[in-house]
N, C-alpha and C positions, 0 to 999 in steps of 0.2 A: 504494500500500500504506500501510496505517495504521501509526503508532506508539506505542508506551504513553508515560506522562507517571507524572507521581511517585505520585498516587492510584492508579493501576491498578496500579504496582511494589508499592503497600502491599498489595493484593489478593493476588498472587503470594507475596509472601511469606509470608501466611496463609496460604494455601492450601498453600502447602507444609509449613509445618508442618503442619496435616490429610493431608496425602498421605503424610508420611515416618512418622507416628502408624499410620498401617493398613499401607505397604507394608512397612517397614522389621521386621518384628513379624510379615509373612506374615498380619496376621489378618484374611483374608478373609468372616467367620463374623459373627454377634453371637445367640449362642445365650442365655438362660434370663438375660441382663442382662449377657454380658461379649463383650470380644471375643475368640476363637478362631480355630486355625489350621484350615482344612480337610482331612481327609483322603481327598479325592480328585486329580485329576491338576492339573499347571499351566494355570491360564489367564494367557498374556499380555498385558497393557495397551500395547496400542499410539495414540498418539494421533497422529489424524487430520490435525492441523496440522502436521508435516513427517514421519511415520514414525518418530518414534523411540520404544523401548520405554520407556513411565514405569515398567514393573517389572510384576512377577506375582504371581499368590496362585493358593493350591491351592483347586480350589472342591471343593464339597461331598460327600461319597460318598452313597450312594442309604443306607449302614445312620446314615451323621449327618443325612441326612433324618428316620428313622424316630422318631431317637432325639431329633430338635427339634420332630416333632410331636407324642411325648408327651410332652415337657416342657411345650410349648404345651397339651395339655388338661389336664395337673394343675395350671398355673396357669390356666387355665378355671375348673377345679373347687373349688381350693381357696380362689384370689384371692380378694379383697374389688370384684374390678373390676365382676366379673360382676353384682353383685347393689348397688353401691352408685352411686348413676347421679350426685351428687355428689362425690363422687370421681373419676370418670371428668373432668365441666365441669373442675375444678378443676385436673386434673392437663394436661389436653388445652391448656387458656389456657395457662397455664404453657410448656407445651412449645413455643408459637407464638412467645411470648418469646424461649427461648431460637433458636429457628430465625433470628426475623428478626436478634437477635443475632449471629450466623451467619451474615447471608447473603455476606460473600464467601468465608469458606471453601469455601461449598458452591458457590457462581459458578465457584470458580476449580477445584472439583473435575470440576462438569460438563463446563465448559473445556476441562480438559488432557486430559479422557478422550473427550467426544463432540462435541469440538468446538463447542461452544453458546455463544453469543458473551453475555461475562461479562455485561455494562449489559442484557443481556435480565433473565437471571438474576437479579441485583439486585433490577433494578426493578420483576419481571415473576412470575417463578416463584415465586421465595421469597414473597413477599408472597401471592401465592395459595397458598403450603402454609400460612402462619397463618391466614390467612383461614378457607378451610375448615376448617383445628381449633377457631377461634372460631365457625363457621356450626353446626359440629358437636355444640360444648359447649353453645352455649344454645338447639338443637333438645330435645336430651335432658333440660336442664333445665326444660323446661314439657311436657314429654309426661305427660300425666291419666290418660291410657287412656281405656276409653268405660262406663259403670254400664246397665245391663239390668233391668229387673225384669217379671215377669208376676204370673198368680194361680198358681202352681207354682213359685216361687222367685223366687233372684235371681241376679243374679253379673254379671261384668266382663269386658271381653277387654283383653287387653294385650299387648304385642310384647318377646316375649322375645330375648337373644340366640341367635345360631344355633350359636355352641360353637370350635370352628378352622375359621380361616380363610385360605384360601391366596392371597395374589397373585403373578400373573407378571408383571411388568413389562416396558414397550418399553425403546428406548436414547434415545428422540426428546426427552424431556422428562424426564428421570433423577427430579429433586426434588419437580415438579410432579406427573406420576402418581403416584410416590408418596403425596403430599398427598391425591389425589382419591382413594387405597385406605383409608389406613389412620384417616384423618378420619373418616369415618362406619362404618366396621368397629369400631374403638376406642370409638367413642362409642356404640357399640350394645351394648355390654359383650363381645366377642368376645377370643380372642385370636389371633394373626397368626403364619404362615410366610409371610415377603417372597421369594421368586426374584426381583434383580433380572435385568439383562438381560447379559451377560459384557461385554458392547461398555458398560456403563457402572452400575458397580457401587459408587464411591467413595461418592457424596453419600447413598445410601442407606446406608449402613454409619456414616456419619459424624453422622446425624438420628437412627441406633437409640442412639448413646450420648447425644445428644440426650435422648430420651427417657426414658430411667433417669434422667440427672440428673434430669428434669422431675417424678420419681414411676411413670412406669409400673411395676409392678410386674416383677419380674425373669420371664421367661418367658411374659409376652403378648405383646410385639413381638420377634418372631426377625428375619433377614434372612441370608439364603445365597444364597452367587455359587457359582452353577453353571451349566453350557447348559442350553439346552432339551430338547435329546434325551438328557438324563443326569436331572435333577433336575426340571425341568420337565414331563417326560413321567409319572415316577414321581409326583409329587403330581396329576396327575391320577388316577393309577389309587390313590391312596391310599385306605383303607376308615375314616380315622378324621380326615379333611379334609370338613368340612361342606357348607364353599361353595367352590369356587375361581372366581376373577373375573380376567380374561384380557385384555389390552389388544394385538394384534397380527395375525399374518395371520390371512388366512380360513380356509386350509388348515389350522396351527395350531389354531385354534377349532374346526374342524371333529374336530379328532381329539379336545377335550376332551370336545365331547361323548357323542361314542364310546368313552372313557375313563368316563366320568358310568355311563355303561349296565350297563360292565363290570364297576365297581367298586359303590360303594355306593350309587349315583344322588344322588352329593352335586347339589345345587344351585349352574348352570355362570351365568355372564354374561357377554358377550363384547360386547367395541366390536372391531371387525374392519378397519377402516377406509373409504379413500371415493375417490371422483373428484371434490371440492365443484367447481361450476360459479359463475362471479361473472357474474351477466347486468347488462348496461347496456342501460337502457331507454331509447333517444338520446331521444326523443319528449319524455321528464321528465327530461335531465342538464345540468347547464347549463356546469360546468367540468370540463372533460375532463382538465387538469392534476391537479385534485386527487383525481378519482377514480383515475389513470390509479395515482398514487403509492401510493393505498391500495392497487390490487389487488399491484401490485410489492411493498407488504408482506405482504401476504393470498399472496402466489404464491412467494415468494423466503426470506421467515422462515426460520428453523432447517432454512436451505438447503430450500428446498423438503420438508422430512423430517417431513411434518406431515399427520396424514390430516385436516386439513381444509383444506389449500392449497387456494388457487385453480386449481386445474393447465388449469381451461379459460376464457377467457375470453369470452363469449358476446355481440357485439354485436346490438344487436336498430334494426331500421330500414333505409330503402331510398336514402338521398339518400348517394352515393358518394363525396363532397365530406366531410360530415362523418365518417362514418367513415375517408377518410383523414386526415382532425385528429385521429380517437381513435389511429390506431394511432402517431401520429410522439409524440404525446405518449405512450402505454404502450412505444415505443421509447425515449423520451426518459428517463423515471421509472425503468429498469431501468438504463439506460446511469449512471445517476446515481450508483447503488446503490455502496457502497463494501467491494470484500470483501479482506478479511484478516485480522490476527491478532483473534484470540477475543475476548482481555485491552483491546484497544486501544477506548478511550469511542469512536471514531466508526464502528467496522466498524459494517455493513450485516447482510452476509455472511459464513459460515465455512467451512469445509471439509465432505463431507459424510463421512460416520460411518465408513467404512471400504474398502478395494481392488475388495470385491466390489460394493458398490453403485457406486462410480464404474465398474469395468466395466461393468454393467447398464446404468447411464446411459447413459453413450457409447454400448451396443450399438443400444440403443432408438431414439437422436436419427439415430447413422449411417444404421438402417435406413431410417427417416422419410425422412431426405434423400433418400435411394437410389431412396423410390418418388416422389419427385416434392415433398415436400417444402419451404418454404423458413423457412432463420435470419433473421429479420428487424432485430435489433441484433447490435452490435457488440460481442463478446465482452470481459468484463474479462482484464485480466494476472491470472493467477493464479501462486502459488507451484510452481517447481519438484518441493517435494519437500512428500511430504501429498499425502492424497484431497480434491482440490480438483475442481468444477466450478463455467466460470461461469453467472450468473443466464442463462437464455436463451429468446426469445418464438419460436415457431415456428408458420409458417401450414401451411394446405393440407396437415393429415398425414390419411393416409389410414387409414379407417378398419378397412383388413385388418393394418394392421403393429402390432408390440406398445402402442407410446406412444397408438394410436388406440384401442383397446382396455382398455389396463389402469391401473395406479396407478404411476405414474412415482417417487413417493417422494423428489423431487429438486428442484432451482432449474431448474424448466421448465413452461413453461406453454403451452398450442396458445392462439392464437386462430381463433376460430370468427364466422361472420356468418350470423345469419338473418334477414329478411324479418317475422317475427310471431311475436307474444309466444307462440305457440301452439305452433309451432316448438321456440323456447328452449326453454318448458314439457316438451315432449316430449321434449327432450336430456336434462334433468333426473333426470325420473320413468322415463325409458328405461333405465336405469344400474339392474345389480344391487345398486349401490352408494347406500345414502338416508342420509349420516350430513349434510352440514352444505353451505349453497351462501348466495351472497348474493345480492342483488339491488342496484342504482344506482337509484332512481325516486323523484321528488322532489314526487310526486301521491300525498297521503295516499290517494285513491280506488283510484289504480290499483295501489297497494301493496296494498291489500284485496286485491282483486285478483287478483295475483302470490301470497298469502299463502295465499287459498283450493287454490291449485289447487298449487303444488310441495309433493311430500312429502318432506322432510327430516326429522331430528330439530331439527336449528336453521338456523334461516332469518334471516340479517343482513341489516339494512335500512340503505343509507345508509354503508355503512362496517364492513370485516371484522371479526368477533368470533364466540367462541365464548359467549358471554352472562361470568355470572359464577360465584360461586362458591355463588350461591343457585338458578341456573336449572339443570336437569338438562341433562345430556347424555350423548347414543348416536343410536344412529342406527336405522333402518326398513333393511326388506330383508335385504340381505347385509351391512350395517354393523355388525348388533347382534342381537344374543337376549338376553332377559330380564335388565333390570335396566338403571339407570341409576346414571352418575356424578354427584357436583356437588345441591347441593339437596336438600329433604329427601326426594326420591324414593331419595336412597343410601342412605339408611338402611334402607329396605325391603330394598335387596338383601341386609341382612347381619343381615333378623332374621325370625321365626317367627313367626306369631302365634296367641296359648293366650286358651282362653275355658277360665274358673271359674265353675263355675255352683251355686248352693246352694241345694237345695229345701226348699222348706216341708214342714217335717213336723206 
């Protein structure tokens, strides 16, 4: 087990004063530029590193919904946001500032709430929420629009904003989703109702006062803590919510769009998540150490709570000799892995996010065993007390029990072996699921290749990533409907586009 050192105590102690600033004050809310109490029922914060209650706040009622999204469209309408697109750069850099400013308060809020182990945070998330509000601000600032002329006139077309905008946020990445909604929704002149997620609602509360200081104007960045079936359901079926954009289950997603139908046919976009597969192409791998450790970061990250984990590992080739090197090395890479407290510079690993998934977990890995399954490392110590599981590789799971079938959402990864790339490929593309998978293959040609034929949304070569915060991301299939995060393709999701046409008379 890891321990903290005087840097990470200094972390803690920030952070708490941010945590004692919203809990102590109930103000689970940040309506029209301030912070508010909620008046709907208790949600309690429980954190995942030993069970103890950090405290609770009332989330949202469905009439302080009604009543933050129109305060969200008369700062729409009234704002200077909408219509001044240097304003927008201006204030958006700004805010990047103060975040990175910030980033261990907000480390240490994801921390104590979803378990997200800090030094990720730091070095990892925070940075990509300024990033993208910088990728953001200087999109907006060179958009020309496009000039038209014929013998009947003239005129322009240009990308207006789309008006309010709703996001529902996961628990997997509190700060970062964040970043990837409000980055290019903000910057498209829009204004924002935030749902984050109950299971981790500080960092987001704590970046909306972020934001006021920075200039947003009071009442285009909202953020309310409510559940999904209270507040999250209701801004679906909202008539005066333009887009809402959805980062979670499929099922979830599935109902927004059925929500979409009912209500005003706002415009829905959903990343749903994934099964991402890591294929080693032994033929092109030459160090099995170093791959072995990537995929153990690609598969174990934020506890496996990541819809682009690696959750299967796919060996490709027939000489039985080396695949047993890869597997005592991806045995060896996991065993390595160091899990425990959040806060502490060298955990690996943290706790996953709450009772019911580590039940899941466990139910899914006991069943595997049961039909024949096997664990192939040696589990870490974990703590007592907290939603712990350890990082764990497991063969031969069959493909009728649930882990063989669905999205494990956890520190668990199947290894798999096939014979031909053709095989792999078919694992892949077989999957209702196309949001992100890697490949190991150290032959530029045969990376062609591999690249023609897997359909994902992102495809990593050589080493896990979700690209950056210039490349879009979502996924094909059942990962994703209409729209992209990340890139200037997000900006399309959160605008309109109007042709002005002026005829000759």
């Amino acid at each position: 087990m890891s321990t903290t050192t005087s840097s990470e105590n200094t972390l803690i102690d920030r952070g708490r004063t941010a945590l004692r600033a919203i809990i102590d004050g109930n103000l689970g809310q940040w309506i029209g530029g301030r912070a508010v109490t909620g008046t709907g029922d208790e949600i309690g914060l429980i954190s995942p590193s030993d069970g103890t209650v950090i405290g609770s706040l009332s989330a949202a009622s469905e009439q302080q919904l009604n009543e933050t999204v129109a305060v969200a469209r008369t700062a729409f309408n009234e704002a200077d946001w909408a219509k001044d697109a240097k304003l927008r750069a201006r204030v958006l850099r700004r805010l990047a500032d103060l975040v990175e400013a910030d980033a261990e308060e907000i480390a240490y809020l994801d921390g104590i709430e979803a378990g997200k182990v800090a030094v990720g945070s730091v070095e990892e998330d925070v940075p990509d929420v300024a990033a993208n509000l910088r990728l953001s601000a200087d999109l907006i600032s060179r958009d020309d629009g496009r000039f038209l002329q014929n013998p009947d006139g003239w005129g322009w077309v240009t990308k207006v904003p789309s008006g309010v905008v709703g996001a529902i946020l996961p628990w997997n990445y509190p700060v970062a989703m964040l970043g990837w909604k409000i980055a290019p929704a903000l910057a498209a002149g829009n204004a924002m109702v935030v749902k984050t997620s109950e299971d981790s609602t500080l960092s987001a509360l704590h970046l909306a006062k972020l934001a006021t200081e920075a200039g947003v104007p009071d009442g285009i960045l909202n953020v309310l803590t409510g559940t999904g079936a209270g507040i999250g359901a209701a801004m679906g079926l909202h008539n005066d919510i333009d887009v809402l954009t959805f980062t979670g289950s499929g099922p979830v997603g599935r109902s927004f769009l059925e929500s979409s139908a009912r209500s005003n046919l706002k415009k829905v976009s959903l990343e749903l998540g994934g099964r991402a597969g890591y294929i080693v192409d032994s033929e092109h791998a030459t160090d099995f150490p170093t791959i072995a450790a990537d995929i153990a970061g690609a598969a174990f990250g934020t506890s496996g709570q990541n819809c682009t984990a690696a959750s299967r590992v796919i060996y490709v080739g027939d000489d039985d000799e080396r695949f047993a090197e890869f597997r005592t090395a991806l045995i060896d890479a996991t065993e390595a892995l160091i899990v425990g407290d959040p806060f502490a510079a060298d955990t690996d690993v943290g706790p996953v996010i709450n009772a019911r998934a580590h039940e899941r977990i466990t139910a899914w890995i006991d069943e595997a065993v049961e039909k024949g399954a096997r664990i192939l490392n040696t589990g870490a110590d974990v703590p007592d007390t907290g939603t712990w599981y350890p990082p764990t590789v497991i063969e031969g799971v069959p493909d009728d029990s649930e882990l063989g079938r669905g999205e494990i959402f956890g520190p668990v990864t199947q290894l798999l072996r096939r014979n031909s790339r053709d095989d792999a490929v078919d694992l892949i593309n077989g999957e209702p699921y196309g949001l992100a998978s890697s490949v190991w293959c150290e032959d530029i040609a045969q990376v062609r290749w591999w690249a023609s034929r897997i359909r994902v949304g992102t495809l990593a070569v050589n080493g896990y990533s979700e690209g950056t915060e210039a490349t879009p991301f979502g996924g094909m299939r059942q990962s994703g409907f209409w729209g992209r995060d990340n890139g200037p393709e997000a900006l399309g999701t959160y605008q309109e586009t109007m042709t002005v046409w002026v005829a000759d008379t």
